[in-house]
C-alpha positions as MATLAB code, in Angstrom:
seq = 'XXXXXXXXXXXXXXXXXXXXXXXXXXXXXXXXXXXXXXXXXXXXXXXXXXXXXXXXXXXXXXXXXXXXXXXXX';
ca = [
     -17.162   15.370  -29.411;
     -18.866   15.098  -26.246;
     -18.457   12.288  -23.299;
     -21.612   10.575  -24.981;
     -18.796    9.858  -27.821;
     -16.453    8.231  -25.458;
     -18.496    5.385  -23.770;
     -15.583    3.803  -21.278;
     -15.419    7.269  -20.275;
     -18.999    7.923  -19.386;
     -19.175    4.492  -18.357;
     -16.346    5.539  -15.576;
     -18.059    9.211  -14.610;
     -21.621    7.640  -13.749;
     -20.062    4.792  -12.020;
     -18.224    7.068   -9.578;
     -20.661    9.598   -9.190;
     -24.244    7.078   -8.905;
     -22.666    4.158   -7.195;
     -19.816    2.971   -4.608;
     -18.957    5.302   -2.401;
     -19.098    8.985   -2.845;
     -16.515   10.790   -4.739;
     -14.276   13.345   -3.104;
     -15.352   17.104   -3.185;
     -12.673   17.455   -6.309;
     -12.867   14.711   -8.322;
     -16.950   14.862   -8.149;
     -16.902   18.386   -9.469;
     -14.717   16.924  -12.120;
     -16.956   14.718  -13.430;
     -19.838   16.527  -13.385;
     -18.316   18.895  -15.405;
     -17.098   16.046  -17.861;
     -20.535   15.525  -18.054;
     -21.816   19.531  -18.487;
     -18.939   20.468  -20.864;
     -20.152   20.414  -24.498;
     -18.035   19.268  -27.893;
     -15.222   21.938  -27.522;
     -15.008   22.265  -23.932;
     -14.730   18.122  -23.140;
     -11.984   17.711  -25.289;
      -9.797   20.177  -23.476;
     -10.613   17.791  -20.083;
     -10.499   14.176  -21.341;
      -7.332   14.062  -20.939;
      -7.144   15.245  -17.335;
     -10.133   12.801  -17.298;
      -7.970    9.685  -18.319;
      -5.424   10.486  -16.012;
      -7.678   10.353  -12.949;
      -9.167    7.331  -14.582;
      -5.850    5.842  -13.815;
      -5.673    7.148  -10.470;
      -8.782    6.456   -8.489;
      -9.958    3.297  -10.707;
     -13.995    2.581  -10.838;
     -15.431   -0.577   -9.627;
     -15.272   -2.961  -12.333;
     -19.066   -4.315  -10.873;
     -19.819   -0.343  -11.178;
     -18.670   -0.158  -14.203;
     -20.611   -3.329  -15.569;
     -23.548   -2.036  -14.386;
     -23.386    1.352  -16.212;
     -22.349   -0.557  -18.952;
     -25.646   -2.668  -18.859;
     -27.687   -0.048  -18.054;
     -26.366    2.288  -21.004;
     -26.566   -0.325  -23.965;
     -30.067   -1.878  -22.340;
     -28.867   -4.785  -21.603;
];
């Protein structure tokens, strides 16, 4: 499966990469490439994924917001 499987997750990736302040050089290459990678490819990087996810937490107002603006609500 692909991020669009895994909705906390892409909830988190669009949150640090459209709002708050910019991601580092790294961890923005990262998650564009969580977002690139197709069915075989993202399941070898969630987990690196959910480890940063830990690390460098998103906004929980950013996250709302993606949240919102994913389901249309």
């Amino acid at each position: 499966m692909n991020i669009q499987f895994y909705p906390a997750e892409l909830d988190y990736v669009n949150a640090k990469l459209k709002r708050g302040p910019r991601a580092g050089s790294f961890l923005a290459g990262f998650l564009q490439c969580c977002l690139d990678a197709d069915f075989q490819n993202y399941e070898l990087l969630r987990s690196a994924l959910q480890v940063l996810m830990e690390k460098y937490p998103a906004d929980p107002d950013d996250l709302a917001a993606e949240r919102e603006e994913r389901v249309g609500g």
